[in-house]
C-alpha positions in Angstrom: -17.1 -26.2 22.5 -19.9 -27.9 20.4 -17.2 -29.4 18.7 -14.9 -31.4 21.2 -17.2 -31.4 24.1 -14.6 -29.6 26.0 -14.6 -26.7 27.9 -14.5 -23.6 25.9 -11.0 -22.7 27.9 -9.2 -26.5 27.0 -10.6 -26.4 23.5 -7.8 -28.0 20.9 -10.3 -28.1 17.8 -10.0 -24.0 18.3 -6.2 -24.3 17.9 -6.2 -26.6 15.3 -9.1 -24.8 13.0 -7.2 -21.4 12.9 -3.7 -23.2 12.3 -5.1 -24.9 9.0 -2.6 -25.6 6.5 -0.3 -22.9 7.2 3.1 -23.4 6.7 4.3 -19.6 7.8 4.3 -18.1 4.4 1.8 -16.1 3.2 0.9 -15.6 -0.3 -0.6 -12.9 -2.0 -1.8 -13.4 -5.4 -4.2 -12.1 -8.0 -7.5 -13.5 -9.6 -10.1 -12.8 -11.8 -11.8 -15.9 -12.5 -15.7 -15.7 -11.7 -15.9 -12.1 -11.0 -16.4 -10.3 -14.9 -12.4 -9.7 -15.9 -12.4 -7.8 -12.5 -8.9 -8.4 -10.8 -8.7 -9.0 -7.0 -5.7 -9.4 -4.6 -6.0 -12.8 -2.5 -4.1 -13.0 0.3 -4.1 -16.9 1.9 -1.6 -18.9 4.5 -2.5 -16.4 7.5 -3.3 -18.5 10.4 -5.2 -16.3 12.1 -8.7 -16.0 14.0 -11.6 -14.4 12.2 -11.9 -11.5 14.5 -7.4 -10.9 14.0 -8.3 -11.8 10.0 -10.6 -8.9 10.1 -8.7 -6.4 11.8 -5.8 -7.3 9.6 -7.9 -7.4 6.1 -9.5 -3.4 7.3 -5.8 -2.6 7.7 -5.0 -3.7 4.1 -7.9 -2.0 2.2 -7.2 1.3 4.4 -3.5 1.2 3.6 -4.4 0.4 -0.1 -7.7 2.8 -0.3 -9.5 -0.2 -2.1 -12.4 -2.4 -0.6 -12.7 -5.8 0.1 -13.8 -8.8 2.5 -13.1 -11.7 4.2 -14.0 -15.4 2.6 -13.3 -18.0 4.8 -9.3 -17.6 5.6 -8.7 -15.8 2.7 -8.6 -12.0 2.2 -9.9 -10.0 -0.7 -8.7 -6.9 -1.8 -10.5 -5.0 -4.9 -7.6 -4.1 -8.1 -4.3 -5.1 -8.2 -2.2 -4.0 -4.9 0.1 -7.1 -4.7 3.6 -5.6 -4.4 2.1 -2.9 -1.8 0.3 -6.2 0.4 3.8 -8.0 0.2 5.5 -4.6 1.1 2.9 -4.1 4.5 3.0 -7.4 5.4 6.8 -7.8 5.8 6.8 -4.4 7.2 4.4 -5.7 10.1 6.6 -8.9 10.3 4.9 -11.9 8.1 6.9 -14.1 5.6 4.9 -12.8 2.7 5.9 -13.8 -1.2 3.9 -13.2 -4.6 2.3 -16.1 -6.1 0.8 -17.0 -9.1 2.0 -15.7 -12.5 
């Protein structure tokens, strides 16, 4: 690990880097600051690795038939689909809750 020093296998700064700030809830909001009155669907608090975040974020935007990306730990979903995330989320077995107004 270029990090730690440590064999890729004993790496600890891997652990730590995907657990982040989570605290086990994961909240899914809406935005459209800096992107032209256009809403998006964040969903933030999963402490997941990139290549799970991705698998998880394709699941979304096929399940809600919008697009959308990855950014860091956060995933974004085109349009408004915040009660259908919560709905897949808890469905897959997350403790997921709406946030913001």
């Amino acid at each position: 690990c270029p990090a730690c020093r440590m064999p890729v296998a004993q790496c600890a700064c891997k652990q730590a880097r995907f657990a982040g700030t989570a605290d086990g809830i994961v909240r899914v909001s809406r935005e459209t600051k800096g992107r032209a009155g256009k809403g998006v669907t964040l969903i933030s608090g999963l402490a997941l690795e990139p290549v799970a975040l991705t698998a998880l974020a394709r699941r979304l935007k096929t399940a809600c038939g919008a697009g959308g990306t990855v950014k860091g730990s956060v995933i974004e979903l085109q349009g408004d689909h915040r009660e259908a995330v919560v709905d897949l989320l808890r469905r897959q077995g997350w403790n997921s809750k709406r946030s913001g107004g």
